[in-house]
N, C-alpha and C positions, 0 to 999 in steps of 0.2 A: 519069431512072431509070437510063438505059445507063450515064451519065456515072457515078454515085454507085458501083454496080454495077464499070466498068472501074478510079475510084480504087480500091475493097474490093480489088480484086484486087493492081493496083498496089500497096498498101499492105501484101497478104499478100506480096510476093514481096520487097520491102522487106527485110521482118521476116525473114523465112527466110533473105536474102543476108545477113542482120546476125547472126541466128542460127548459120548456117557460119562466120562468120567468128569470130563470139565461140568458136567449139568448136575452129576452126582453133589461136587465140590459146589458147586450153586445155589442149590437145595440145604446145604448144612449149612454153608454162609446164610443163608436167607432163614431158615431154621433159627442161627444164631441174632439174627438182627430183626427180628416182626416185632420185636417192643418199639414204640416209641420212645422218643429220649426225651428228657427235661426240657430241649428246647423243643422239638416236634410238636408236646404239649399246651408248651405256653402257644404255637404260632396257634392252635387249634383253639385254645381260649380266645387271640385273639382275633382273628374270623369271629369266633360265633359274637364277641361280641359286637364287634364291625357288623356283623349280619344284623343283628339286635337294632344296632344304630340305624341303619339303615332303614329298615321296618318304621323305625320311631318317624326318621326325615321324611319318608312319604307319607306320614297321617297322623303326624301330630301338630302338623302347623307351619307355618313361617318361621318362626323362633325356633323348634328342633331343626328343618330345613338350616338353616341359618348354622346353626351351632354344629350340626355334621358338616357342612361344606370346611367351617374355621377347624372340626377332629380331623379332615381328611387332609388336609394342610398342612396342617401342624406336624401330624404324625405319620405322616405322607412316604419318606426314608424309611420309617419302620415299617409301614406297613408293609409294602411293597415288598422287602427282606423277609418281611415275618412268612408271607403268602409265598414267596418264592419257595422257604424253607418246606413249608406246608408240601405243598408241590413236590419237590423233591420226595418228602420223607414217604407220600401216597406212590410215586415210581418206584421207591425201592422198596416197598412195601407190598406191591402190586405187580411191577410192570410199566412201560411205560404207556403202553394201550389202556389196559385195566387201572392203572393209576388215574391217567389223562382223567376218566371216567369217573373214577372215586372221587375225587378231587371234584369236578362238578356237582355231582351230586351229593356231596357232603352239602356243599354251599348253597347247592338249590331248596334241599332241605332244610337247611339252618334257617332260611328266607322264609320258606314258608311257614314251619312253625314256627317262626315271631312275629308272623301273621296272622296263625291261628290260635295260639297264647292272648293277643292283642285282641280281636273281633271276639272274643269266649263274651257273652253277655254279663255286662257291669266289669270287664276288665281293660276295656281302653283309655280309662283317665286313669287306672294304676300303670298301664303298662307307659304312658306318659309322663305320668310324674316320673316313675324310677329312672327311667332315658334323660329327665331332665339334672336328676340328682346325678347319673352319670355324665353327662357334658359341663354338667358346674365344674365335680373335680376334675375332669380332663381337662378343661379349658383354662383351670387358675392360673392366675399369674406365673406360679414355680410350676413350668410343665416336668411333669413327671417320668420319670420313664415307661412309654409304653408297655414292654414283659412284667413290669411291678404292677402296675396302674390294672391290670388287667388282671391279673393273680387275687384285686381284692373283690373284681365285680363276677358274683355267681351269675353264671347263665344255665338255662333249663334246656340245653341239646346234648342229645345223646356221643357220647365220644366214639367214634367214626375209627379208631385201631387201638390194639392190645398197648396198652399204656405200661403195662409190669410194673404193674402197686403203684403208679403213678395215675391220680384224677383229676378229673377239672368239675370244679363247682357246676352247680345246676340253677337255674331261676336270676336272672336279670331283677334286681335288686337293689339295686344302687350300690355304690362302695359301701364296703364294710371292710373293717380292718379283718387281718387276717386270724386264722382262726384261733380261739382261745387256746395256749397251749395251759396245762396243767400237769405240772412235775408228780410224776408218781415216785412216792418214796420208798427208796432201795431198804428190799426185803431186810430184816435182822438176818446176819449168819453167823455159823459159830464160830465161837470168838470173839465177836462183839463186846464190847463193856456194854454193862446196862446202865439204862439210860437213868442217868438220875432222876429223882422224884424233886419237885421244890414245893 
């Protein structure tokens, strides 16, 4: 009986030393992966902008009304993928409790401040127009792809995980192309010919 009794024990402390160490091993994994990834990002762009849209549909009219119901349609597959992805990258980021949660309240927040962007005094017919210039290009004829489409419209919410050197635009704006790239010209080194004079 001692004997059967001392293995139980043995076998609990086992499990527990296995148990630490699998948490250990979870902790480094999870250590190694708290960035987001290039797609995590774009789904976070686009939410906020979805969030954005949305803000527009209930207070800027019939015609935004109208023109979110034909973006959510349209881009309805993506969306859906894009937020699942979202979802996901906030569980393993988190947790699946504390994620469930982040995940909420990224979104609740995103809602409200593009409500409270929108109501700032003298800012409801910009934050209108811009919602408008963005369902123009959404909606053209050559639909776009969503991840692109979304890469050119800055939004003004805070980005919700560690991105590692990856950002998402700030301020709802309408499209813009994406950002000016300008080549910086590689340093002279030695050895170089000099550069002729003309």
């Amino acid at each position: 009986m001692k004997r059967t009794k001392l293995g139980a024990k043995l076998g609990a402390c086992v499990a527990a030393l296995g148990l630490m160490g699998a948490t250990a091993a979870e902790a480094q994994i999870r250590g190694r992966n708290n960035c987001a990834t290039a797609a995590e990002i774009s789904a976070v762009q686009i939410s906020a902008v979805q969030q954005e849209l949305t803000d527009a549909a209930l207070a800027c009219g019939p015609v935004a009304v109208a023109n979110f119901n034909r973006f959510q349609t349209i881009f309805g597959k993506e969306l859906r993928a894009s937020d699942a992805r979202m979802m996901r990258m906030f569980k393993r980021l988190h947790g699946n409790a504390k994620g469930d949660r982040a995940y909420d309240a990224y979104k609740t927040r995103a809602i409200a401040n593009a409500d409270l962007r929108r109501t700032k005094p003298g800012q409801h017919d910009n934050f209108c127009r811009a919602a408008n210039i963005v369902f123009a290009a959404a909606l053209a004829p050559d639909k776009p792809v969503l991840e692109d489409f979304v890469s050119g419209v800055p939004v003004n919410e805070a980005n919700p995980v560690d991105s590692c050197e990856i950002t998402v635009a700030m301020t709802l704006q309408g499209v813009q192309a994406g950002p000016s790239i300008i080549p910086t010209p590689r340093p002279t080194l030695a050895g170089d010919p000099p550069n002729p004079v003309y």
